[in-house]
C-alpha positions in Angstrom: 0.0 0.0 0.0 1.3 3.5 -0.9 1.6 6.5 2.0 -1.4 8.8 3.1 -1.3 12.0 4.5 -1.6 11.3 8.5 -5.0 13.7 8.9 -6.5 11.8 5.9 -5.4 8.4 8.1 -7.2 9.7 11.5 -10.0 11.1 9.9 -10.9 8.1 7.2 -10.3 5.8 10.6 -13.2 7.6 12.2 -10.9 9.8 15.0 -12.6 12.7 13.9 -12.9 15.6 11.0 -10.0 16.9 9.3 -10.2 19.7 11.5 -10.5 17.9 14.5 -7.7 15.3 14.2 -5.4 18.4 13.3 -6.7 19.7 16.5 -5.4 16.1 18.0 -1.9 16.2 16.2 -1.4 19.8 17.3 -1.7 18.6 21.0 0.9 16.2 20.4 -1.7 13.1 21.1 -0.7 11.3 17.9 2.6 9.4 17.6 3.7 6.9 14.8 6.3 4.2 15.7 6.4 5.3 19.6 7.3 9.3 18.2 5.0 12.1 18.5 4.5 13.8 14.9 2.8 17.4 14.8 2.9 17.8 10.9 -0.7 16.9 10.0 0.6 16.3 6.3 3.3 13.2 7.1 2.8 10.5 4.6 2.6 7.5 6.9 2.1 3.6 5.0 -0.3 2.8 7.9 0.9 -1.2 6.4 4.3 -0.6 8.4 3.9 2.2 10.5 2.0 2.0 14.0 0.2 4.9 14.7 -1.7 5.7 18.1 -4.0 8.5 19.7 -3.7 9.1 23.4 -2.1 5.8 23.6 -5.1 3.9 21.4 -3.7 2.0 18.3 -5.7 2.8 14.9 -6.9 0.0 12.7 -6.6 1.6 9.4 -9.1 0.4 6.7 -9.1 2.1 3.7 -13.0 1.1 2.8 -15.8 0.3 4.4 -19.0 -1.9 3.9 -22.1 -1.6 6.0 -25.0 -3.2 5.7 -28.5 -1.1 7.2 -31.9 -2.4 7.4 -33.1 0.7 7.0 -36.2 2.1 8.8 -39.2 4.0 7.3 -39.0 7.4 8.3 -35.2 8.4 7.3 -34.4 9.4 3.8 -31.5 7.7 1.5 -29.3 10.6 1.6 -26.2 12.1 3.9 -27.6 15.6 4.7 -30.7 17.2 5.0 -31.8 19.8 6.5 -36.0 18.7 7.2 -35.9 15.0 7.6 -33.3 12.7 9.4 -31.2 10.6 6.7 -30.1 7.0 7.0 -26.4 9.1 8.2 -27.9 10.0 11.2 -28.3 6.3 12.3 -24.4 5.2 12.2 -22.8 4.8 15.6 -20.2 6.9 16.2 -17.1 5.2 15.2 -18.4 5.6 11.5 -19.8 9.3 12.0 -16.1 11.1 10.3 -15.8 8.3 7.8 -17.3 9.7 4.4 -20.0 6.9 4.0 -22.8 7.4 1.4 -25.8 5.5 0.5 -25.6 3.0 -2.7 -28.4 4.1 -4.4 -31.6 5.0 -3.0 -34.7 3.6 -0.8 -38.0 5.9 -0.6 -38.4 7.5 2.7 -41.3 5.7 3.7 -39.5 1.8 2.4 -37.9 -0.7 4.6 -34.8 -2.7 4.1 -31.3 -3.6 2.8 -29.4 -0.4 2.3 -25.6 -0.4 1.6 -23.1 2.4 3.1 -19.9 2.8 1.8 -16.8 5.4 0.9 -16.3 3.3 -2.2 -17.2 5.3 -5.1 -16.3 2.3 -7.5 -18.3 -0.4 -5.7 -21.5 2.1 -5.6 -20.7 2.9 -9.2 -20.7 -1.4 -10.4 -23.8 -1.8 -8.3 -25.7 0.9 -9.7 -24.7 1.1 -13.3 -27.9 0.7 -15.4 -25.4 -1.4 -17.6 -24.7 -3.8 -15.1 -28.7 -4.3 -14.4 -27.9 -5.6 -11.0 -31.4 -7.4 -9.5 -32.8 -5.7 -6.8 -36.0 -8.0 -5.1 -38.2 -6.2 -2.8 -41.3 -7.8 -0.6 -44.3 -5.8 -1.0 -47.8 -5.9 0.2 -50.1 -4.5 -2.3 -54.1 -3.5 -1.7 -55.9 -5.7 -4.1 -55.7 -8.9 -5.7 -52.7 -9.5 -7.6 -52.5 -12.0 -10.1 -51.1 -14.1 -13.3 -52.0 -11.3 -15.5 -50.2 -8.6 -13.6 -47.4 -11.0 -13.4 -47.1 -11.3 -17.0 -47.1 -7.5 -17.4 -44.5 -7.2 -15.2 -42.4 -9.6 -17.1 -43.1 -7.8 -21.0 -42.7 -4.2 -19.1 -45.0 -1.3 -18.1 -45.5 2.2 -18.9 -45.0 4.1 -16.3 -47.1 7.5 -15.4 -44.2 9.5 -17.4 -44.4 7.3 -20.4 -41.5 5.2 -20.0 -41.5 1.4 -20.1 -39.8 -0.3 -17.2 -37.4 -3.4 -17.9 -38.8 -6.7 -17.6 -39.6 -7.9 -14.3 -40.1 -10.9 -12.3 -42.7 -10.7 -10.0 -44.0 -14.0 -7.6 -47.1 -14.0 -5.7 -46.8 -15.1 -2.5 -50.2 -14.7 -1.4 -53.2 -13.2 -3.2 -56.0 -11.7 -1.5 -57.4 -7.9 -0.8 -54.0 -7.6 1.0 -51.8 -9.6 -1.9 -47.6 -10.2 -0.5 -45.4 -10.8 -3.3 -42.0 -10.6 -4.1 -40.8 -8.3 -7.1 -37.8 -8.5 -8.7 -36.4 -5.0 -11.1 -33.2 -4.5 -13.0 -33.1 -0.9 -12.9 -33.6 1.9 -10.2 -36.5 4.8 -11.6 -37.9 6.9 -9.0 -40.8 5.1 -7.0 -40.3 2.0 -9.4 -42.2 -0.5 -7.3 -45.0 2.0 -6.2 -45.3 3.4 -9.9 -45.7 -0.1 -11.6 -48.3 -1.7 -9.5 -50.3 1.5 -10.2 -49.7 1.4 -13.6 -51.7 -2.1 -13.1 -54.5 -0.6 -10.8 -52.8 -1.4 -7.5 -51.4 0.4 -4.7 -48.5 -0.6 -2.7 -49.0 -0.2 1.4 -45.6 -1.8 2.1 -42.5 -2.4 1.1 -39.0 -3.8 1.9 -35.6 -4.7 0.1 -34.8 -7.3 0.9 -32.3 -8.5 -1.9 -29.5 -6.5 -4.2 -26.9 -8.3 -6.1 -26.6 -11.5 -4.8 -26.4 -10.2 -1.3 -29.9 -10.5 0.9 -30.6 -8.5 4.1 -29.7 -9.9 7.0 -33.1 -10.5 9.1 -31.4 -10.5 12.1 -30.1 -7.3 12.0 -32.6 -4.5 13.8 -34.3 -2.1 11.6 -32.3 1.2 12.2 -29.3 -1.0 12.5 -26.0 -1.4 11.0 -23.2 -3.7 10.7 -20.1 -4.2 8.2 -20.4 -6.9 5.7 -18.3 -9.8 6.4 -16.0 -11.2 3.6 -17.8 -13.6 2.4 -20.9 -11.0 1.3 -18.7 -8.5 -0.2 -17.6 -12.0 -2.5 -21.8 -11.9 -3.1 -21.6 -7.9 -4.6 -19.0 -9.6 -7.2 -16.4 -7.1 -7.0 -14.6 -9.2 -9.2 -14.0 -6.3 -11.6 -12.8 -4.0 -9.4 -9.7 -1.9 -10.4 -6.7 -1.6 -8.2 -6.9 2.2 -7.3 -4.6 1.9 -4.5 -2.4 4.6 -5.0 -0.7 7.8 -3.9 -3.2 9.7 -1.4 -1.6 13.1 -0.8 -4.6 14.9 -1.7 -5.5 17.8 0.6 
């Protein structure tokens, strides 16, 4: 691994903002290999080098991977200044680390989200190229049925014209309150919602509960978060993921 700036270390480590961890350095609370350092802009290879904070060793990881069942209520987003956003729910050892949402889950929708500072990932998994599957559960008012299910697999057109991929769409249980399971290759605004009314239904409820190859865990607490072991990264196949490891000195 090439050097980083040791501010960009702290701060991508969670210690605190860039202004804050030069705060630290300038109190001379940071030392690498046992010596205290006060220039914010050292290039430390955090590989070889052991750097510590008031005595506390920091576990440098250049990306992270959360997984958050997100709950209705918070929107997709990292600032806002009316609603809370799915941000606002990390603990605080992730609170300096620039995490982002991949992609986006209506305020009022359940389910798998994915937080990361990994532009590249977010950009595979999002890529209308790529046409990674996203399944949601859904409870929809009214009866669904084979006929809608067909639809959904030629395409509908939407309230702005558009026709939506093909879709897969299993019926779990059909009556007033109908739960099914919808599968969509793309990521439109209000997708779900839009094409069940584009068939005469509304949808009351709904949860992610798949993306990629990786499913949310039901375990996990609604307004919860963990990292994703190794194993489920394997599942998002970041198989074609560059090496981008290189020279951080950026400001």
């Amino acid at each position: 691994m090439q050097k980083i700036r040791l501010d960009r270390l702290l701060s991508n480590s969670g210690v605190g903002s860039r202004k804050e961890v030069k705060a630290i350095i300038k109190k001379e609370e940071v030392t690498v290999d046992g010596n205290i350092v006060k220039n914010p802009g050292q290039l430390i290879d955090p590989t070889r080098s052991q750097v510590m904070v008031n005595s506390r060793p920091i576990l440098y990881k250049k990306y992270y991977y959360l997984m958050l069942n997100k709950p209705p209520g918070v929107i997709s987003a990292t600032k806002d200044t009316l609603h809370h956003t799915v941000t606002d729910l990390l603990p605080e050892q992730y609170k300096n680390i620039r995490l982002f949402p991949v992609g986006r889950l209506d305020k009022d929708t359940e389910g798998l989200l994915i937080l990361t500072n990994d532009g590249q990932l977010a950009h595979s998994l999002l890529s209308p190229k790529k046409r990674v599957p996203k399944t949601y559960y859904a409870v929809i008012e009214g009866l669904v049925s084979s006929e809608d299910k067909e639809a959904f697999r030629r395409g509908v057109r939407l309230d702005d014209d558009l026709i939506s991929l093909s879709a897969q769409l299993s019926i779990l249980e059909s009556s007033q309150l109908s739960k099914v399971h919808v599968t969509i290759f793309e990521g439109k605004y209000h997708q779900v919602k839009r094409m069940f009314k584009t068939v005469g239904k509304k949808v009351v409820y709904l949860k992610r509960i798949r993306m990629g190859n990786l499913y949310l865990d039901e375990s996990l607490p609604l307004g919860e978060v963990r990292e994703l072991s190794q194993a489920e990264l394997a599942l998002l196949d970041m198989s074609n993921k560059d090496d981008i490891s290189k020279d951080d000195t950026g400001q």
